[in-house]
GUNUNU-338756 format. One record per residue (C-alpha): x negated, y, z negated. Coordinates in nm, 3 decimals. Last residue first. Layout:
BEGIN
> X,Y,Z
...
***
This chain:
BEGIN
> 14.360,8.929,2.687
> 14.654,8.829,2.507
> 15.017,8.903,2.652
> 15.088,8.587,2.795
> 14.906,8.387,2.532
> 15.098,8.479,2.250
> 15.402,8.500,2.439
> 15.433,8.083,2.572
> 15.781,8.173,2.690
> 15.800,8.460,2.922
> 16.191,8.584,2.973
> 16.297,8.475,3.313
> 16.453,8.696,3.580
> 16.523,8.611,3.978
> 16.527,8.188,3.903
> 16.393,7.945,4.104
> 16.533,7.644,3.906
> 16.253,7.454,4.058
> 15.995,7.633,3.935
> 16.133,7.576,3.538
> 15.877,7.319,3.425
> 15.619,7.549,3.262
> 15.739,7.879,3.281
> 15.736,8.065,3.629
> 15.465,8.247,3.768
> 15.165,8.023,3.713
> 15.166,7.871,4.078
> 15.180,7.506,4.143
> 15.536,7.501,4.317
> 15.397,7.837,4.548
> 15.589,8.145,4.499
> 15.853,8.365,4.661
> 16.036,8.072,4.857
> 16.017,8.139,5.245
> 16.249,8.339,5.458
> 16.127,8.502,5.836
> 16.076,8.184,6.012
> 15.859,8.085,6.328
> 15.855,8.441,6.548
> 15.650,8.467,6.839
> 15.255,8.530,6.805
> 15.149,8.574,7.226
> 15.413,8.856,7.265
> 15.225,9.108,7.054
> 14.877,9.077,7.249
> 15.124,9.113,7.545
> 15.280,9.431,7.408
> 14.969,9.611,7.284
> 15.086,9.826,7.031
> 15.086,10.226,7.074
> 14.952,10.513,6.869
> 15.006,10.896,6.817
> 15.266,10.922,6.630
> 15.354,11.229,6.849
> 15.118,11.415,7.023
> 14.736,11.344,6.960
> 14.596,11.479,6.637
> 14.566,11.162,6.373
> 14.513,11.206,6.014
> 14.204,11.056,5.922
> 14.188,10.764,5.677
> 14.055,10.770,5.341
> 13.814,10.486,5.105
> 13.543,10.658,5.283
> 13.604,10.633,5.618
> 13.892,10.462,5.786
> 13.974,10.606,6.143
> 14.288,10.470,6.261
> 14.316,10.201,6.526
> 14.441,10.325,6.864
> 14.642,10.107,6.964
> 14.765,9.841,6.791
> 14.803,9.490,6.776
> 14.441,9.390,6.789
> 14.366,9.541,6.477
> 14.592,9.369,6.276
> 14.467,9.078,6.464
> 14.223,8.967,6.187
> 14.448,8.990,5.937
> 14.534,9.143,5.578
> 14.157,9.334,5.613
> 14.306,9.705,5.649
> 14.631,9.595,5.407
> 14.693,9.976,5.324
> 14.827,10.119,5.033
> 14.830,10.494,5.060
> 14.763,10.766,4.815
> 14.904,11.046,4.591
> 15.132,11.253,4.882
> 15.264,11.557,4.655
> 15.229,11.817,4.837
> 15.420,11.720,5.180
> 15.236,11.751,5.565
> 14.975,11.459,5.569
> 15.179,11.216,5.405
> 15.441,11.243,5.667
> 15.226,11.205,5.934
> 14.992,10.931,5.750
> 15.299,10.732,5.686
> 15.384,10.697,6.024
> 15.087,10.622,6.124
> 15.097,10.310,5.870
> 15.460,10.190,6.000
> 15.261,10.176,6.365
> 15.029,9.953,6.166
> 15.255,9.616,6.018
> 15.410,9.612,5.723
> 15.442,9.372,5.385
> 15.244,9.546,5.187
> 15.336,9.883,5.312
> 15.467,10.082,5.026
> 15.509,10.499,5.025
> 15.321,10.656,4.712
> 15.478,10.977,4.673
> 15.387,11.173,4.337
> 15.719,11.248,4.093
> 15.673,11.614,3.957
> 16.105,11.633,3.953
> 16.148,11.895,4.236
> 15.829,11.735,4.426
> 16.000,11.375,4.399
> 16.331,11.516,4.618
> 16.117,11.642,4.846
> 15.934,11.325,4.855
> 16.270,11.170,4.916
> 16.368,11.428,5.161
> 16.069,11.367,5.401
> 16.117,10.979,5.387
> 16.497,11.005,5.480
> 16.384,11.161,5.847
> 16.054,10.965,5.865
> 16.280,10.671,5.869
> 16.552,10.491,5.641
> 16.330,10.388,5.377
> 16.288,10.033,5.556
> 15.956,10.042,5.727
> 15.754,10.321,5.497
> 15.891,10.147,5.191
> 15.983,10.393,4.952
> 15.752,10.405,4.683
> 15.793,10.667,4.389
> 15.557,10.747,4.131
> 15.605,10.880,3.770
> 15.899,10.640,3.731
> 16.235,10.717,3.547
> 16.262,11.085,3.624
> 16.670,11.065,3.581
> 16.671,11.224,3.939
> 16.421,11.033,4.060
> 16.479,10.668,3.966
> 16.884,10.759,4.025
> 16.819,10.903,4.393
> 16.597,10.654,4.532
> 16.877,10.465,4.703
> 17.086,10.777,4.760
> 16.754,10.929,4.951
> 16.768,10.616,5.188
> 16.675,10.268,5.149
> 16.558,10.095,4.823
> 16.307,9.809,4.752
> 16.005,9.996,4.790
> 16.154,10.228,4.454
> 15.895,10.195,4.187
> 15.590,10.341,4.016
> 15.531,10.363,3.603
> 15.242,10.529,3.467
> 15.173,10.455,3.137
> 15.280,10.624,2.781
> 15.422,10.357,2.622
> 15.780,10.220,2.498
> 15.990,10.523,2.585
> 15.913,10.457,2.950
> 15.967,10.075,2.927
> 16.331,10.204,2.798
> 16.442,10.410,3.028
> 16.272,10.182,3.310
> 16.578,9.966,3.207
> 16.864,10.215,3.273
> 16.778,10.104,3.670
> 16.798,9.741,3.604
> 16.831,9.713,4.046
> 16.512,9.674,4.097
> 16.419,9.379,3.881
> 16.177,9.457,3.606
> 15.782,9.558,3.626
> 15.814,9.718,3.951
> 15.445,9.883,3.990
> 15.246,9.991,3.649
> 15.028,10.281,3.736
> 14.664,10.424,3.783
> 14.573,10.206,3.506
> 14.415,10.381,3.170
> 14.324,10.007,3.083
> 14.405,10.079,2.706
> 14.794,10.134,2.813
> 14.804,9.759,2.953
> 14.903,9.593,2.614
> 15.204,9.848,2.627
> 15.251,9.764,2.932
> 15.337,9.450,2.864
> 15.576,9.412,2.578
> 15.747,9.703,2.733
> 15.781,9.479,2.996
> 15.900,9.172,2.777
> 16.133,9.315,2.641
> 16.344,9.499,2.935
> 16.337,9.124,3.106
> 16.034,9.030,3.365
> 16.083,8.962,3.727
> 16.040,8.602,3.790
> 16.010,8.653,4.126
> 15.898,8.924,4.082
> 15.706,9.247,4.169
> 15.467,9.276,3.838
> 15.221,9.506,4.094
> 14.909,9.643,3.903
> 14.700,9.941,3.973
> 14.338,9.971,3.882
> 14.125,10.326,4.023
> 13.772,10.293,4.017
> 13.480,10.461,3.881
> 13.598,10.327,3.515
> 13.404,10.012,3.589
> 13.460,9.774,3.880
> 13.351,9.437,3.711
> 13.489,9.527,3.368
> 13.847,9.679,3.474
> 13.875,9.383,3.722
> 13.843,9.121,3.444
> 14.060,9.320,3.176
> 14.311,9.362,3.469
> 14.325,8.987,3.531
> 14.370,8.908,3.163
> 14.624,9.109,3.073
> 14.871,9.020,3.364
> 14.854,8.592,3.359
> 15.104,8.530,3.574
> 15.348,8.789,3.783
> 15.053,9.058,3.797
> 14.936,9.126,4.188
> 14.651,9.372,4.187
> 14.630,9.683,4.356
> 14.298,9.870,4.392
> 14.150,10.203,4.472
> 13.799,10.352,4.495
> 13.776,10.236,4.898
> 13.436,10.247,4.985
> 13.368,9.901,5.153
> 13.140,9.772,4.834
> 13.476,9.853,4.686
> 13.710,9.643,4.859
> 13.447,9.403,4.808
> 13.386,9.426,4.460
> 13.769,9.397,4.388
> 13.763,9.096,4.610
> 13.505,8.890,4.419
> 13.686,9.031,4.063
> 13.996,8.851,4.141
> 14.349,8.961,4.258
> 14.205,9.233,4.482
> 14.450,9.445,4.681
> 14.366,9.808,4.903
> 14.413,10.169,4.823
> 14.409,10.440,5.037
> 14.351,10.865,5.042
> 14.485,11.031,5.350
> 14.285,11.302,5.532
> 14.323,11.621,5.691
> 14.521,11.800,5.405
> 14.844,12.017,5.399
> 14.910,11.976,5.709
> 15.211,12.138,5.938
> 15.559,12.167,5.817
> 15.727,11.823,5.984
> 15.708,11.892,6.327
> 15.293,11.952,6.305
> 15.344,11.654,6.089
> 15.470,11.419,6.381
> 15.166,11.548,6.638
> 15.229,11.797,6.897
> 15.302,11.806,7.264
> 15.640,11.932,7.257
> 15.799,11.591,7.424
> 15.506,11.373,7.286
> 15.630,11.546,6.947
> 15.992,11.470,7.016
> 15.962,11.089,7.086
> 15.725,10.984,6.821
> 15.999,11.165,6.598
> 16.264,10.948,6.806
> 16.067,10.623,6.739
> 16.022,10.704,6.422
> 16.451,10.693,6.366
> 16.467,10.404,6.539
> 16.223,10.189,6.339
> 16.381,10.347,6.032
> 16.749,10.281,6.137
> 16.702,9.945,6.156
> 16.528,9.865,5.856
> 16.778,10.091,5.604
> 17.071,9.875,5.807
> 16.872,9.532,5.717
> 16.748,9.657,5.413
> 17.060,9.741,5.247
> 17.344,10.005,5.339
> 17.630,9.979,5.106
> 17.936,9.806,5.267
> 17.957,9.666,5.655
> 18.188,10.007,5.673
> 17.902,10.199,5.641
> 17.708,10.074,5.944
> 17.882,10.364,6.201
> 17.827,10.657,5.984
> 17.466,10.607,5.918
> 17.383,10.509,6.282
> 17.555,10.853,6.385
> 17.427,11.049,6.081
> 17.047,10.939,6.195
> 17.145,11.076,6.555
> 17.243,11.376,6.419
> 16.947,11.411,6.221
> 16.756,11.281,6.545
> 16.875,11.561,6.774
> 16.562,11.535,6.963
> 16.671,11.175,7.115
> 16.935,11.322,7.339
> 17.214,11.088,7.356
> 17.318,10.852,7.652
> 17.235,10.519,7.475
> 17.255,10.576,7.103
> 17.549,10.399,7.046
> 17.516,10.109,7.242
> 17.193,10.079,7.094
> 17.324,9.960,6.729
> 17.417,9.641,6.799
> 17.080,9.547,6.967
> 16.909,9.707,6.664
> 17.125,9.497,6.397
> 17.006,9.207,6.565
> 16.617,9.273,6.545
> 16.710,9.325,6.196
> 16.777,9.026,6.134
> 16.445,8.859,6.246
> 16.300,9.164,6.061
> 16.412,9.207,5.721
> 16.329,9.451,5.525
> 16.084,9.604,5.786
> 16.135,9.802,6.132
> 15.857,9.974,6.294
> 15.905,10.258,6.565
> 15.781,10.360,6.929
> 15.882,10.636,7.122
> 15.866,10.681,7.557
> 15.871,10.910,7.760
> 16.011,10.859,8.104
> 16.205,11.129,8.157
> 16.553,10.931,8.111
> 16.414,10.812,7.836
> 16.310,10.488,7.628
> 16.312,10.385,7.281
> 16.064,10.147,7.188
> 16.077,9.888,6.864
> 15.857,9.705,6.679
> 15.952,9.395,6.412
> 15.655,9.249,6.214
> 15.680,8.882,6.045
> 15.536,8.692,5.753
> 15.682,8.375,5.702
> 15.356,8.212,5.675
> 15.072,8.099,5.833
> 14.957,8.440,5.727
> 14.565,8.485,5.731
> 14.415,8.747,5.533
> 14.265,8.552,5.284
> 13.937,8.313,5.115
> 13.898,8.123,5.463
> 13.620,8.207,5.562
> 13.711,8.308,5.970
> 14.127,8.256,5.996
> 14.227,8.144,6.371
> 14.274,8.432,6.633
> 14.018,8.296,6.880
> 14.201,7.977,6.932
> 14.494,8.102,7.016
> 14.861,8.062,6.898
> 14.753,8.117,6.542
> 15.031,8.257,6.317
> 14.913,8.546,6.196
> 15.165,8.765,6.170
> 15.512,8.589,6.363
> 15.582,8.883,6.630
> 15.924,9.038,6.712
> 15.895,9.338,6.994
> 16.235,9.520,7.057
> 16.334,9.719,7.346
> 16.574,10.023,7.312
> 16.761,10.177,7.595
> 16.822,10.467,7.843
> 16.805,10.797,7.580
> 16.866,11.124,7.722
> 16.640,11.419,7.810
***
């Protein structure tokens, strides 16, 4: 079996071409945004057929795919840690690989998984050990008490929160209206990413909550800094969605600076990488936690393979109610249940998008500014200077409940 060509599908999430696709309430889940999902098939000689997701950046890395399929073309897609080598090999002189390379090569690299199971007849974690369990814990996001009570009215006994203004407060909130039934998480992803300070400020004021963990709370690439937040209180901390590849994840592992790791399901560097970052994790007692805020559903399956056949898989975050087309886009949907999702059986991934459905939402803009002019994030007065760290003036209040 050899590879023909790769075809790319770019859609703009959310946008509303049709009528029927418009947002119902109101409240969330629509993007009018910037917000865009990059698929990808890889075809054969023998007419099978693999599909990936790409994330990081997908309007450029829709690019880096058609540069990148000259090489592929003509090689048998079972070999895929040779093929993964290949596409390594050939970026690294463009300099350290970033989300745009990481991007790329996941999308392939799932594709070719997808590729090899329909080929044997199996499903991905059949290939990748077997399972160790049948179904996949998830979490969802609530920034305010209406949607934590939904999520959970829905089952799911996990919740992210978004924490770049006003931290304390919102998990007091949640932590009273859920109760101690449910798990709290909270995301300090900047922009404004926090200093050293003023994150072991903060989660030290967050220990009492008990939270499940404490996502990103400096910018990603202050490495020595979790050293410090770690010595400051005994919480949870999670990072690594913004890395690609095991030597991107290496240094939070290896010097056991986070208690959870998240690469980013679309821009890791594929199922390939994914497999020896967890393994990586399991030698250190690090739980796996892959992110998918940002990505679409055939990233999702790919997750619940993987997740399905290592140890220590903790839970999933999953966007089920992000969009009202999310659903529409692929093929099948997975089975939610529970506050869990059923690891699918058929061969390979297991899913497919529907191309036309994907072809009527084309791509707007793929860059936007982080936050909104009236939000909270920044200090009073400073949102136009945009800035990637800010100490938090105003401290009293900040880190009060």
């Amino acid at each position: 079996m050899k590879i023909t060509g790769i075809r790319t599908f770019l859609m703009h999430v959310g946008q509303p071409v049709d009528e029927a696709f418009k947002p119902s309430g109101g409240e969330r889940g629509y993007f009018g945004g910037t917000r865009n999902w990059l698929f990808l098939k890889i075809e054969t000689d023998e007419g099978i057929t693999g599909i990936g997701e790409c994330s990081g950046w997908p309007r450029v890395i829709e690019t880096a795919i058609k540069d990148i399929t000259p090489l592929l073309v003509g090689e048998d897609p079972t070999h895929i840690e040779k093929l993964w080598q290949k596409m390594m090999i050939a970026m690294m002189g463009h300099g350290m690989l970033g989300t745009v390379g990481g991007g790329a090569m996941t999308g392939i690299d799932m594709a070719l998984w997808d590729i090899k199971g329909k080929a044997l007849g199996v499903p991905v974690w059949n290939l990748l050990g077997g399972k160790v369990r049948d179904r996949i814990p998830i979490y969802s996001h609530a920034n305010t008490v209406e949607q934590a009570l939904k999520v959970k009215s829905r089952g799911i006994k996990a919740i992210k929160c978004g924490g770049v203004s006003d931290p304390v407060r919102k998990v007091d909130k949640l932590r009273e209206a859920v109760g101690d039934d449910m798990d709290i998480a909270i995301d300090l992803h900047g922009a404004p990413w926090l200093t050293p300070a003023d994150a072991c400020r903060l989660v030290r004021k967050l220990e009492p909550y008990e939270l499940m963990w404490v996502e990103d709370p400096i910018a990603p690439e202050n490495v020595d800094g979790y050293r410090r937040i770690r010595d400051a209180a005994h919480i949870p901390l999670a990072a690594g969605e913004r890395s690609a590849t095991i030597f991107g994840e290496r240094e939070l592992i290896e010097k056991e600076l986070v208690d959870i790791i998240q690469p980013d399901t679309g821009r890791a560097g594929g199922i390939t990488q994914m497999k020896k970052i967890a393994a990586m994790a399991e030698a250190h007692h690090i739980q796996f936690a892959p992110h998918s805020g940002s990505l679409g559903p055939v990233a999702e399956y790919a997750a619940l393979h993987l997740m399905a056949a290592i140890p220590n898989a903790l839970i999933l975050e999953r966007l089920d109610d992000d969009w009202e087309g999310r659903k529409s886009v692929i093929l099948p949907n997975p089975v939610q249940e529970d506050g869990s999702i059923a690891v699918p059986d058929a061969p390979g991934l297991g899913c497919d998008i529907d191309e036309d459905f994907v072809a009527r939402f084309p791509s707007l803009g793929n860059v936007s500014n982080q936050v909104a002019k009236d939000s909270t994030a920044y200090a009073p007065g400073t949102w136009g200077e945009h800035l990637y760290v800010q100490t938090r003036v105003s401290r009293r209040q900040y880190f009060s409940k």
